[in-house]
Legacy VTK file of the C-alpha trace (Angstrom):
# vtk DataFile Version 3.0
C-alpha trace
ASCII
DATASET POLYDATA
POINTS 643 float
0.000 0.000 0.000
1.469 3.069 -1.050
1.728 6.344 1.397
-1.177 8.228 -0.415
-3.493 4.943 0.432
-1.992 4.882 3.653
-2.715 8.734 4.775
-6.543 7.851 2.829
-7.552 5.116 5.291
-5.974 6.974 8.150
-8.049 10.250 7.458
-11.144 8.187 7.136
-10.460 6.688 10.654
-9.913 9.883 12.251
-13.372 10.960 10.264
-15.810 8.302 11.272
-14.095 8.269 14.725
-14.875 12.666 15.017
-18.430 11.780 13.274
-19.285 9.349 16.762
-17.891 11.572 19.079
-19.954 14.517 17.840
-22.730 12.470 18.018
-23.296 12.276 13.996
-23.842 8.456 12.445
-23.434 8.084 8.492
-25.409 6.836 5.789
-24.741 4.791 2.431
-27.479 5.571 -0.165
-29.201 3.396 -2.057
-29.875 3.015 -5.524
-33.763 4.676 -5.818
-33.766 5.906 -2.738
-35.103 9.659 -1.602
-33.683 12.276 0.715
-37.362 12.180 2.145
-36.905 8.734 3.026
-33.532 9.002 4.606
-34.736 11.470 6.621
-38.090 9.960 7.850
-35.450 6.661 8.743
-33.529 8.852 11.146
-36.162 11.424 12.064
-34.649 14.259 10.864
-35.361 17.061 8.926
-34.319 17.566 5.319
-32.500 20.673 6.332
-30.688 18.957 9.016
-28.825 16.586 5.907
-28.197 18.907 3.774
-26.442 21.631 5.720
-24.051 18.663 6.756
-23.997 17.336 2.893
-24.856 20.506 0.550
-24.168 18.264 -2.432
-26.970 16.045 -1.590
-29.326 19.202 -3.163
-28.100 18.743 -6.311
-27.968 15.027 -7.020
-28.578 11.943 -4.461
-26.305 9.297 -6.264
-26.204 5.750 -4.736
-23.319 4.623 -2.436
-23.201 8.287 -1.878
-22.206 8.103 2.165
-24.406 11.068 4.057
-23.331 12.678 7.474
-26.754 12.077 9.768
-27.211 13.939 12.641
-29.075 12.099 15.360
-32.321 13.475 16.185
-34.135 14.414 19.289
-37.507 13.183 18.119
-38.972 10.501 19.871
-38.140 7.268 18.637
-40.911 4.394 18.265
-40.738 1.886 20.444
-39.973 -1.833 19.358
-41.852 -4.542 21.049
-40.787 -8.639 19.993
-43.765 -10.911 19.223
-43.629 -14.707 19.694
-45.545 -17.146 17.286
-44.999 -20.485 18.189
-44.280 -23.003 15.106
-44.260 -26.155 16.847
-41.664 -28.503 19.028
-37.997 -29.936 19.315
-37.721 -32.979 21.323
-34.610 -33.213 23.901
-33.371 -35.482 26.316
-31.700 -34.158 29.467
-28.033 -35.338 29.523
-26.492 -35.402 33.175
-24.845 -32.091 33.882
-27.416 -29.715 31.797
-29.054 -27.126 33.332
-32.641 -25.344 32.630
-30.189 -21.922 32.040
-27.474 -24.366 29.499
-30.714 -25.287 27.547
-31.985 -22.549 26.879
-28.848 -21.037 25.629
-28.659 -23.936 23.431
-32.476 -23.005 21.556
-32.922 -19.720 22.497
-35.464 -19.492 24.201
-36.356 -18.355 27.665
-36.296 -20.483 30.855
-39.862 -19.595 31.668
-41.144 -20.795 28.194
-39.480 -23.938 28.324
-41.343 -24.369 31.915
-44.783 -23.341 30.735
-44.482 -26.630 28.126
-43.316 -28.630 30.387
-45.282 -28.207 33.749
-42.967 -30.583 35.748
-40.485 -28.576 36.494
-42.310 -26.312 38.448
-42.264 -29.117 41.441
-39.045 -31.098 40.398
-35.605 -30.225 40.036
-34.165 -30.772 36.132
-32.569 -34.530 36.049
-30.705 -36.726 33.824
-32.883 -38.456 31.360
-36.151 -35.887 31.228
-37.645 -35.323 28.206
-38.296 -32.065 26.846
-40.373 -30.223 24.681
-38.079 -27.349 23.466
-40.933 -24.748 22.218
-40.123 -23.065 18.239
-41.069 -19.594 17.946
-41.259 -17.348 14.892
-40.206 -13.886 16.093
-41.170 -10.516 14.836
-40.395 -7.241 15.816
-43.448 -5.073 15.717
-42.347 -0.867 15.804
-44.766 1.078 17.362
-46.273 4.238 15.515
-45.093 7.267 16.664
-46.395 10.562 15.327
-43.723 12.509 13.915
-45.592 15.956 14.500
-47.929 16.818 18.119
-49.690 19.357 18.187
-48.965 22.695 20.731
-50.972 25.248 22.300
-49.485 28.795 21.861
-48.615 30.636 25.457
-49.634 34.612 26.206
-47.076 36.800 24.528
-45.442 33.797 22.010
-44.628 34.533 18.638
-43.299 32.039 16.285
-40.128 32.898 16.833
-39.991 31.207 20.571
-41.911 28.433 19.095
-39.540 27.634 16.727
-36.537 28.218 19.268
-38.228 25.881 21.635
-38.504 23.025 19.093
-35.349 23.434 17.772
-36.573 24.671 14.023
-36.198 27.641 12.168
-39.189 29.830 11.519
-40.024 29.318 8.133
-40.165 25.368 9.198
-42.538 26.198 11.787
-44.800 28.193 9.017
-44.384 25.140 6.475
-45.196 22.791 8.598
-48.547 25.240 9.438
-49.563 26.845 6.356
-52.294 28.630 7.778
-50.253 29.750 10.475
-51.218 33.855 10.363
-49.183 37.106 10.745
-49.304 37.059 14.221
-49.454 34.056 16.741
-52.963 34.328 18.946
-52.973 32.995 22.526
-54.379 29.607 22.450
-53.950 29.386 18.713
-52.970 24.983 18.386
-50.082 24.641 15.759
-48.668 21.301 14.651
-44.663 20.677 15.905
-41.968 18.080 15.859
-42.930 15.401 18.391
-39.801 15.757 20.460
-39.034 14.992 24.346
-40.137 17.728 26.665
-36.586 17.337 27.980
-35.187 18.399 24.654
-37.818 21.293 24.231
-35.698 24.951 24.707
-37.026 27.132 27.448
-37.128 31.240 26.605
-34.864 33.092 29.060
-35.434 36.714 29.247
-32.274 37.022 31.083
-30.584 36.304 27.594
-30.961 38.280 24.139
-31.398 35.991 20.539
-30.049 35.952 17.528
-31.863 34.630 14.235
-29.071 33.923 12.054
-28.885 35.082 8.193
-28.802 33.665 5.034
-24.485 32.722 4.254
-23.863 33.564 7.660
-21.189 31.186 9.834
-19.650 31.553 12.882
-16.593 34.244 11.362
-19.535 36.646 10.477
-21.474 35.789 14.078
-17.648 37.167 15.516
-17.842 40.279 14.086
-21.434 41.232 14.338
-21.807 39.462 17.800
-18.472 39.471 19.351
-18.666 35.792 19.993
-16.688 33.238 18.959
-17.786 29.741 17.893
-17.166 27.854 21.240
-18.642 30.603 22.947
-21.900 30.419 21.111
-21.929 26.343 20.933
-22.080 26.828 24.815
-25.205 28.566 25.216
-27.298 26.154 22.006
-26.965 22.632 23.335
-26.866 20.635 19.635
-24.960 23.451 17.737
-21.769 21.923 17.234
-23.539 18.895 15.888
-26.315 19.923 13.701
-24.578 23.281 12.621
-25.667 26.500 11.488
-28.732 26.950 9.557
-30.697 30.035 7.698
-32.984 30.888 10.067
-32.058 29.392 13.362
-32.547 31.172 16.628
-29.513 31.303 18.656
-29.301 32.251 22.604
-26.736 34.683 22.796
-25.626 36.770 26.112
-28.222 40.002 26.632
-27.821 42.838 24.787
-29.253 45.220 26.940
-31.478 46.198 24.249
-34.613 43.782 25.062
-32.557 41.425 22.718
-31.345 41.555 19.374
-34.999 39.579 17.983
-37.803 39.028 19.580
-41.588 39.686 19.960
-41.027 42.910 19.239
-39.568 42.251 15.565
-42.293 40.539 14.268
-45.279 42.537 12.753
-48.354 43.352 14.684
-51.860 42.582 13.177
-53.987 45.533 15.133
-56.765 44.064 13.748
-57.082 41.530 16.176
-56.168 43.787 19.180
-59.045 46.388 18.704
-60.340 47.676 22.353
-61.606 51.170 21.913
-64.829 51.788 19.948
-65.445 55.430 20.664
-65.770 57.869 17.289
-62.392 59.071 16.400
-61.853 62.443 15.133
-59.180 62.506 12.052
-58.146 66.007 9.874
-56.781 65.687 6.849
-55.541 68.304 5.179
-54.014 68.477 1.979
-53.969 70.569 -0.951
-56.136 69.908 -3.419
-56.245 73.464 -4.766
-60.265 73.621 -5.654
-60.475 77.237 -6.513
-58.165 76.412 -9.941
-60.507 73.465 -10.908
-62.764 74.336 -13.872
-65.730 72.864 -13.086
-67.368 73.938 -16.810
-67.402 70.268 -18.412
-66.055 67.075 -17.488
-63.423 67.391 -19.871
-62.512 70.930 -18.441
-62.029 69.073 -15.324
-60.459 66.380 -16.029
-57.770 68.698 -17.713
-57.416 71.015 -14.136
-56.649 67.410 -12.490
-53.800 66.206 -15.386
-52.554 69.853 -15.121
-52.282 70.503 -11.165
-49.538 68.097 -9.583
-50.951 69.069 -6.480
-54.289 68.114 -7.073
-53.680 65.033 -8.951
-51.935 63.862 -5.866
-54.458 65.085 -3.104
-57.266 63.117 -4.618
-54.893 59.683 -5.242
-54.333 60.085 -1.359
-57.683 60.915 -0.209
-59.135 57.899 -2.595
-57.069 55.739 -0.406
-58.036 57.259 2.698
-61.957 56.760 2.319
-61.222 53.142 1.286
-59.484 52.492 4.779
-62.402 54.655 6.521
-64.924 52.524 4.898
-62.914 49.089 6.275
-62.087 50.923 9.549
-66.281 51.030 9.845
-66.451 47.726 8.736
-64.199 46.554 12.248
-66.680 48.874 13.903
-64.637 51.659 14.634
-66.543 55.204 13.672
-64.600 58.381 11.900
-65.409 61.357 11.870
-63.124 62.873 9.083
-62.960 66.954 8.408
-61.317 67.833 5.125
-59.403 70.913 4.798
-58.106 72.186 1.666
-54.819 73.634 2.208
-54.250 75.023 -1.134
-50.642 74.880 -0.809
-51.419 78.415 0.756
-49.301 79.346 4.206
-51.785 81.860 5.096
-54.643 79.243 4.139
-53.688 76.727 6.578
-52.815 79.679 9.196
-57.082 80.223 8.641
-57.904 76.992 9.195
-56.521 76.402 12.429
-57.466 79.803 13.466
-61.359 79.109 11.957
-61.781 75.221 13.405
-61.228 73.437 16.952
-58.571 71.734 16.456
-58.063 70.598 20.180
-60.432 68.090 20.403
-58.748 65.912 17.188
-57.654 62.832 17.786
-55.170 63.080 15.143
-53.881 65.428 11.955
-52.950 63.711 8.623
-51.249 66.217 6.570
-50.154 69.068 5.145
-48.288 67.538 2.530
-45.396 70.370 2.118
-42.732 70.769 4.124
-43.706 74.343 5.121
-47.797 73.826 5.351
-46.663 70.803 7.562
-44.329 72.728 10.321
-46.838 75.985 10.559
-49.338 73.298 11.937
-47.126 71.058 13.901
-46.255 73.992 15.977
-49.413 75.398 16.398
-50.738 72.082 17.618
-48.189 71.247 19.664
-49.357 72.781 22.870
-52.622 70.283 22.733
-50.119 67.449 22.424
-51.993 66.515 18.760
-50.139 64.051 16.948
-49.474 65.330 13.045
-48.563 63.026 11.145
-46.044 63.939 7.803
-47.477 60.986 5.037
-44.377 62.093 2.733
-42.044 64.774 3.470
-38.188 63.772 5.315
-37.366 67.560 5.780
-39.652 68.769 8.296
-39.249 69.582 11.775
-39.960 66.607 14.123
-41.056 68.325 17.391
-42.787 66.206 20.194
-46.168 65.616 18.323
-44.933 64.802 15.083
-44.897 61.326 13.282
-43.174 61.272 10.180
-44.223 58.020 8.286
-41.728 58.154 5.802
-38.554 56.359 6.115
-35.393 59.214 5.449
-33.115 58.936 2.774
-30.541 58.676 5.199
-32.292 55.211 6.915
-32.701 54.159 2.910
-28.471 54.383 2.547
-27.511 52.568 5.446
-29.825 49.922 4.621
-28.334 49.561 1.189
-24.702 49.884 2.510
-25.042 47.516 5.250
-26.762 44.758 3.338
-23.150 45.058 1.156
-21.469 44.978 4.335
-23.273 42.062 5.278
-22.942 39.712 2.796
-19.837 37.333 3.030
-19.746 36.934 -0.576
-16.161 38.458 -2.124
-17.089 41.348 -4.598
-15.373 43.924 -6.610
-17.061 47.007 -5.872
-17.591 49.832 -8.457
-19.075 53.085 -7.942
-20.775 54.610 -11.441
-22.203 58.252 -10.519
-22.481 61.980 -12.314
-20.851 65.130 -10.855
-24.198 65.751 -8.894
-23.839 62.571 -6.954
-19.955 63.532 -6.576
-20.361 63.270 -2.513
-22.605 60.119 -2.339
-19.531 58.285 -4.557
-16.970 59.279 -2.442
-18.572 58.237 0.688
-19.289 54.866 -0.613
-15.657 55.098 -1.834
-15.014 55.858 2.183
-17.005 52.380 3.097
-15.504 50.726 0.374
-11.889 51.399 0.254
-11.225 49.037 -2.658
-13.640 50.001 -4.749
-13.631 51.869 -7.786
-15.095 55.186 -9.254
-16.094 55.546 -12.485
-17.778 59.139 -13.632
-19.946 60.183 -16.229
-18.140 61.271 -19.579
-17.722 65.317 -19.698
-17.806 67.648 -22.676
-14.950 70.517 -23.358
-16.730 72.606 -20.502
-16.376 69.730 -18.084
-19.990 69.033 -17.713
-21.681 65.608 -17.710
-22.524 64.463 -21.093
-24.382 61.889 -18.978
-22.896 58.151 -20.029
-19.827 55.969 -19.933
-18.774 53.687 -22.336
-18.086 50.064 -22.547
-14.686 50.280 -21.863
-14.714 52.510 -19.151
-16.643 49.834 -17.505
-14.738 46.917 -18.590
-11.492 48.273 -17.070
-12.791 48.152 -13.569
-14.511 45.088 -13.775
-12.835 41.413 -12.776
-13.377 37.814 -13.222
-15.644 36.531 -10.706
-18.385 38.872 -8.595
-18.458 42.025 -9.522
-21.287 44.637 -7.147
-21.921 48.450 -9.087
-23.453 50.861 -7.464
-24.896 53.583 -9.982
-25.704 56.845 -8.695
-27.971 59.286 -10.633
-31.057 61.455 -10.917
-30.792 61.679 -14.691
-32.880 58.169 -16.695
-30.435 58.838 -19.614
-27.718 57.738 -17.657
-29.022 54.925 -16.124
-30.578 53.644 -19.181
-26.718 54.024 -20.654
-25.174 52.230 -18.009
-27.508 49.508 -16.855
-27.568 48.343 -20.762
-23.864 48.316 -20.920
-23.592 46.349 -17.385
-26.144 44.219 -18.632
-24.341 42.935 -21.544
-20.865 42.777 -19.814
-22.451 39.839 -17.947
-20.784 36.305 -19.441
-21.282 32.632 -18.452
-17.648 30.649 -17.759
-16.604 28.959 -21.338
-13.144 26.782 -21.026
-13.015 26.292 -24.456
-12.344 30.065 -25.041
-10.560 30.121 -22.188
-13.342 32.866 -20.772
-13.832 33.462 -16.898
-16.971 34.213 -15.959
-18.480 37.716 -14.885
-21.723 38.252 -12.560
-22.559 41.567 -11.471
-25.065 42.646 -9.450
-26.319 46.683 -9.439
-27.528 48.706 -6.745
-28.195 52.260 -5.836
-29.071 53.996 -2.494
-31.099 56.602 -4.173
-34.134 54.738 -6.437
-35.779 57.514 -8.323
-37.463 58.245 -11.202
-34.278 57.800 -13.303
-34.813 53.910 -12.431
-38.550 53.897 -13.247
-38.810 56.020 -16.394
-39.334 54.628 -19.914
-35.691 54.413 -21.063
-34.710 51.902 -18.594
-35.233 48.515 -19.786
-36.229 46.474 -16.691
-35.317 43.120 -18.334
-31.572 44.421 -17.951
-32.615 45.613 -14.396
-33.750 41.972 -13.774
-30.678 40.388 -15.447
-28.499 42.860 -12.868
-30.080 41.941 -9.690
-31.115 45.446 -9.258
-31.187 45.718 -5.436
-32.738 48.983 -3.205
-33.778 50.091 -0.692
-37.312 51.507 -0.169
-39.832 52.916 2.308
-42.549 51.067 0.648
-42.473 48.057 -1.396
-44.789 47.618 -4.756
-47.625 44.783 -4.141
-48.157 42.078 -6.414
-51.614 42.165 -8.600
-50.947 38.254 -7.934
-51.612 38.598 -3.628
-55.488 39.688 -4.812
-54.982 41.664 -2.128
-58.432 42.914 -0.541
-57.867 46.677 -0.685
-57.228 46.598 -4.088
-60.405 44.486 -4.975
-62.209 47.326 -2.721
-60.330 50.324 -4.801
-61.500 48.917 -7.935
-64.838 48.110 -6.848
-65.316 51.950 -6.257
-63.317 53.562 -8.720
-62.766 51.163 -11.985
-59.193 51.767 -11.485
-55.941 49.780 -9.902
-54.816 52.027 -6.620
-51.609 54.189 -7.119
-48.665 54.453 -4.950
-49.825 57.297 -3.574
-53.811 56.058 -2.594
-51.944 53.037 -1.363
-49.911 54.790 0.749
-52.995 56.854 1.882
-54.579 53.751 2.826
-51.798 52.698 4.877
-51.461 55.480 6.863
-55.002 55.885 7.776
-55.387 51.765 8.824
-51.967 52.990 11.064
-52.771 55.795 12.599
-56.183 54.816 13.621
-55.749 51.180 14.612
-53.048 52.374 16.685
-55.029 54.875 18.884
-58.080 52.200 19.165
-55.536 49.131 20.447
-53.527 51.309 22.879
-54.200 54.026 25.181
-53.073 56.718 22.326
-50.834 56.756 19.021
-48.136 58.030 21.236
-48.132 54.939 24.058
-48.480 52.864 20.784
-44.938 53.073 19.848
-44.129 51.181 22.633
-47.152 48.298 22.565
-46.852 47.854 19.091
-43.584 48.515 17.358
-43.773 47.282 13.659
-46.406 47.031 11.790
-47.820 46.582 8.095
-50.054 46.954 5.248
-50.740 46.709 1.598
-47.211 48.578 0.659
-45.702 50.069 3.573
-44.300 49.484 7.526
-44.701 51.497 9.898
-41.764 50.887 12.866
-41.692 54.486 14.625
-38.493 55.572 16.984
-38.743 58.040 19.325
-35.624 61.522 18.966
-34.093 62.213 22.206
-35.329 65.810 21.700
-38.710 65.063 19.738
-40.901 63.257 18.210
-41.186 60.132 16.357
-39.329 58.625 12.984
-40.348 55.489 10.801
-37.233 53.636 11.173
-38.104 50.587 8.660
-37.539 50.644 5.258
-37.851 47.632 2.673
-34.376 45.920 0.890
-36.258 44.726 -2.734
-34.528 43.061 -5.288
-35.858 42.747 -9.539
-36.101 39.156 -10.434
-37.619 37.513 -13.275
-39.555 41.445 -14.053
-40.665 41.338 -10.719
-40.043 43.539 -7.370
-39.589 41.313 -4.833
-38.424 41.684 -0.962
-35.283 40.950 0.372
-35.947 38.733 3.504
-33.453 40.440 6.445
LINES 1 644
643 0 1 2 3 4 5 6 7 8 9 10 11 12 13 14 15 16 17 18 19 20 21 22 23 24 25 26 27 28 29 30 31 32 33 34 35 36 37 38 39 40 41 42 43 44 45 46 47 48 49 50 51 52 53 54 55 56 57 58 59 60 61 62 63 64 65 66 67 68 69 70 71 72 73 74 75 76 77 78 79 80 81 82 83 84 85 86 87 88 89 90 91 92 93 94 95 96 97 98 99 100 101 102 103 104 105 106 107 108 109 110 111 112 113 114 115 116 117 118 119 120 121 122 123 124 125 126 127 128 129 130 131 132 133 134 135 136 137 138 139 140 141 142 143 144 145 146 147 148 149 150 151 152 153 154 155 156 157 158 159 160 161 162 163 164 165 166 167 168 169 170 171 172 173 174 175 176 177 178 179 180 181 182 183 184 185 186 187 188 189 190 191 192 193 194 195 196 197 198 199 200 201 202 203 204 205 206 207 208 209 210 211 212 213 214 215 216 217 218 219 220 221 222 223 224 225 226 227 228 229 230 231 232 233 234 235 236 237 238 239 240 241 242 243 244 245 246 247 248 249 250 251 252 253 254 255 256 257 258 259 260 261 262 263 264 265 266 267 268 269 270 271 272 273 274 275 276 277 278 279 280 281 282 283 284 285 286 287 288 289 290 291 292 293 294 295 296 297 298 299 300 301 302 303 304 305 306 307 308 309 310 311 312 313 314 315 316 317 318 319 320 321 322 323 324 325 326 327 328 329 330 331 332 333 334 335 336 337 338 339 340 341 342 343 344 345 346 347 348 349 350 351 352 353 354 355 356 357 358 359 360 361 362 363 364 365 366 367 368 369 370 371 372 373 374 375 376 377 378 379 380 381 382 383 384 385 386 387 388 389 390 391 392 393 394 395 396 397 398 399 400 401 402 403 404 405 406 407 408 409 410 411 412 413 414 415 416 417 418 419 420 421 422 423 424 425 426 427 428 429 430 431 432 433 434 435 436 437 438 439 440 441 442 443 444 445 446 447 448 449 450 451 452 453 454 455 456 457 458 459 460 461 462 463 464 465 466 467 468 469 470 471 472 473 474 475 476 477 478 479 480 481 482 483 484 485 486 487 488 489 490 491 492 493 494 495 496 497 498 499 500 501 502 503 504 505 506 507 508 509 510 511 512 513 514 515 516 517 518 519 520 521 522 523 524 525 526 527 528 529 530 531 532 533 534 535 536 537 538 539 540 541 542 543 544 545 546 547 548 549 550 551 552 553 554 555 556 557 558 559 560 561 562 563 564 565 566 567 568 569 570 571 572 573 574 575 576 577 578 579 580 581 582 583 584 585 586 587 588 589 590 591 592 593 594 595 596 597 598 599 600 601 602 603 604 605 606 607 608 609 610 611 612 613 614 615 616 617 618 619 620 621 622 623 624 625 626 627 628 629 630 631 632 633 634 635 636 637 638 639 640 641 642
């Protein structure tokens, strides 16, 4: 045997000998045989197998040996039944014992008695026949039920559940498909059938952890501080069964209530409805009614199409009467006075001069930044909450609510889900002359990333686009992340078409390494969304952003929009959307807590057709949405990036 051999058998000694120690036992496959099967034999999940044999997705090939961890779910019991076939004659020699004998056939001492009733009053002796009893044995394996069903405790969401039965949370909701938003007290879902000595307890004395897709134990270090024997300590079973997407890990406490918890999943307020008095909502936006020609319905229809301000009011207030009109339907009453504003200072100045505003229960509106502040401060002293439905810049004083996530929130999202991901990428940074400071700070995060700016003409102003090659030279083999900065849909129709077609599959043959590249931006605008940008190159790049609200899919057949249609004839905009939203919010929030302000503490996140609403208190102020969606193109479609 040669040394390569030798070291072979040696490593596969040490292997097998680790694989018992760690409490793992190993499988050969057989031809025709299933990963479903496998794991049903060792009462495992499929999960559990293949993040300790990640081939065994792709193909399951026979005599294919499989790392098995051993399971925790009860095992069925295995009783032995006896069939008797018939007789074997013996004659006692001298010396044999009852014990000897039935060593000799197998068989117990007691059987051999109960055929041959002598010996309960005589002593075994030389010369006694015997009749030695034949049995056909079976062993019969009692059923156990690999799922029982549990009975959900006060305050449990799924993510205890799944902690204390040792699965992730999207196991739990497969294995319960009509498992809900939000876990109800004495709600019965169906769970492995494991020991009650193996079932996890919920400390509150110790934070948790649900860990991310591609994330291992050198990424837990630096976003935890922990290393890997540190965090095997405190989750019995980790070293053996590994990390997986998903699982909820008991790490030391924060000091923050935890790192997940209750408070991280969203609230349906729905269900949590204890006021019923009238509520009293103004909304004031500005709709502008003294320029609408009233004449014809054409005339009007042309003061709508020309007046941005208009056109907008009415998409929002559409919105807003659908939510009334399901708000009444959970039997909570509105009252709802609508002011116009017309984008008029000393208008809205009137208004609160002419009407009682300090007996409202809440303020949606003005839209503009300026409208907005005049009323936030002159409301203030009633403590009436004002809530902003679109503006970033105003003034958050202590009544304020501004629903929409900041640009600022939108960046960091963006630039820590590139921090975040362990996959090795060459960064590049495509931007104009405008976006000049929003390229070098990503060249800040990014140190070895690139820069590539928008061609200039002989006066040194953008001519807005690159070209192939100035792309091509700061591209490499392998992955390849480009962040394209830009207000102007000329530009980003130039360069997501060139980025697009840069993209090539490996070919050994030509000797060609492959190129992937993913594009991202932490401003989406209209540049992204206009008719020069093709969206099939959008969903060929991966096109990744971050957004305060996220587009719904006609697919959901989502019940607001069925509503919107029914009265209207027309598919909701953003903007009505986002008006129905914010009404379902701010109202369902005062009715299941003592106000919208004690809310932000009883109910943390929630969310509707297109948007989440996650408010954070300022030191010196009032409150901030501080949730913001991470959405990704693929396959023409906008769909959300799972955190």
């Amino acid at each position: 045997m040669n040394r390569a051999w030798l070291i072979f058998f040696i490593s596969l000694i040490f292997s097998f000998t680790s694989l018992k120690a760690q409490n793992y036992s190993t499988h050969q496959v057989k031809k025709g045989e299933t990963i479903e099967q496998i794991a049903k034999r060792y009462y495992v999940s499929l999960s559990d197998i293949y993040s300790l044999n990640p081939d065994a997705k792709k193909e399951l090939k026979a005599n294919t040996i499989l790392i098995i961890p051993v399971s925790k779910a009860k095992k069925p019991k295995i009783t032995q039944v006896k069939e008797l076939q018939g007789f074997k004659n013996h004659k006692t020699k001298r010396k044999e014992t009852l014990f000897g004998i039935s060593q000799k056939y197998n068989v117990e001492i007691e059987d051999i008695k109960k055929h041959n009733t002598f010996l309960y009053a005589n002593n075994l002796r030389k010369g006694d026949k015997l009749q030695i009893p034949i049995f056909k044995i079976t062993q019969v394996e009692e059923d156990i039920e690999e799922f029982k069903t549990y009975t959900i405790l006060p305050k449990e969401g799924k993510w205890r559940v799944a902690y204390k039965f040792g699965i992730t949370i999207a196991e739990l909701e497969a294995l319960n498909p009509d498992i809900g938003e939000v876990l109800q007290e004495g709600q019965e879902l169906k769970v492995p059938n494991i020991e009650k000595t193996d079932e996890k307890e919920f400390d509150d004395t110790y934070s948790y952890y649900k860990v991310l897709p591609k994330e291992g134990f050198y990424r837990l270090k630096l976003k935890l501080g922990l290393e890997q024997e540190e965090i095997e300590a405190l989750n019995l079973g980790l070293a053996e069964s590994g990390l997986k997407v998903g699982m909820i890990l008991k790490i030391p406490f924060t000091g923050d209530e935890g790192i997940i918890g209750e408070e991280s999943d969203v609230t349906n307020l729905t269900n949590n409805i204890v006021d019923f008095e009238t509520k009293r909502i103004a909304l004031m936006l500005p709709f502008r009614l003294n320029r609408v020609d009233f004449d014809s319905i054409s005339a009007t229809k042309r003061s709508i199409e020309k007046d941005p301000y208009l056109d907008a009011s009415l998409d929002f207030y559409t919105g807003i009467l659908v939510a009334v009109d399901s708000l009444e339907k959970l039997g909570i009453s509105i009252k709802l006075d609508v002011f116009d504003t017309k984008n008029n200072s000393t208008t809205v100045s009137r208004i609160l001069v002419d009407n009682d505003f300090e007996n409202v229960d809440a303020v949606v509106g003005p839209l503009t930044t300026k409208n907005f502040n005049i009323v936030a401060n002159e409301l203030k002293e009633y403590h009436v909450p004002v809530i902003s439905p679109t503006s970033t810049k105003i003034k958050i004083l202590d009544n304020v609510f501004q629903s929409r996530a900041s640009n600022e929130l939108l960046k960091k999202a963006v630039v820590d889900c590139v921090k975040n991901d362990t996959v090795p990428r060459n960064i590049i940074i495509i931007g104009d002359s405008k976006n000049k400071p929003v390229a070098n700070a990503l060249k800040a995060e990014f140190n070895a990333s690139r820069i590539v700016f928008s061609r200039k003409n002989k006066d040194g102003k953008d001519k807005y686009f690159v070209t192939k090659q100035d792309i091509e030279e700061a591209l490499k083999p392998g992955e390849n992340l480009v962040f394209l900065e830009t207000q102007n849909s000329g530009f980003a129709s130039n360069a997501t078409s060139i980025l697009a077609s840069l993209i090539q599959k490996e070919n050994k043959e030509e000797e060609k390494e492959a190129i992937n590249i993913k594009l991202m931006t932490t401003n989406f605008n209209n540049a992204f969304e206009g008719d020069e940008i093709n969206n099939t190159h959008l969903s060929k790049l991966q096109f990744t952003f971050a957004t305060s609200s996220k587009p719904y899919s006609v697919e959901e057949n989502n019940k607001f929009v069925r509503n919107y249609y029914s009265n209207y004839k027309i598919t909701p905009s953003r903007r009505a959307v986002k008006g129905f939203d914010l009404m379902m919010d701010v109202v369902l929030r005062m009715v299941t807590s003592e106000d919208i302000f004690i809310s932000v503490n009883d109910t943390p996140i929630t969310e509707y057709v297109e948007n989440k609403f996650a408010y954070k208190k300022k030191l010196f102020g009032g409150y901030y949405n501080n949730i913001v969606y991470l959405v990704q193109y693929d396959d023409l479609k906008i769909l959300e990036i799972k955190q």
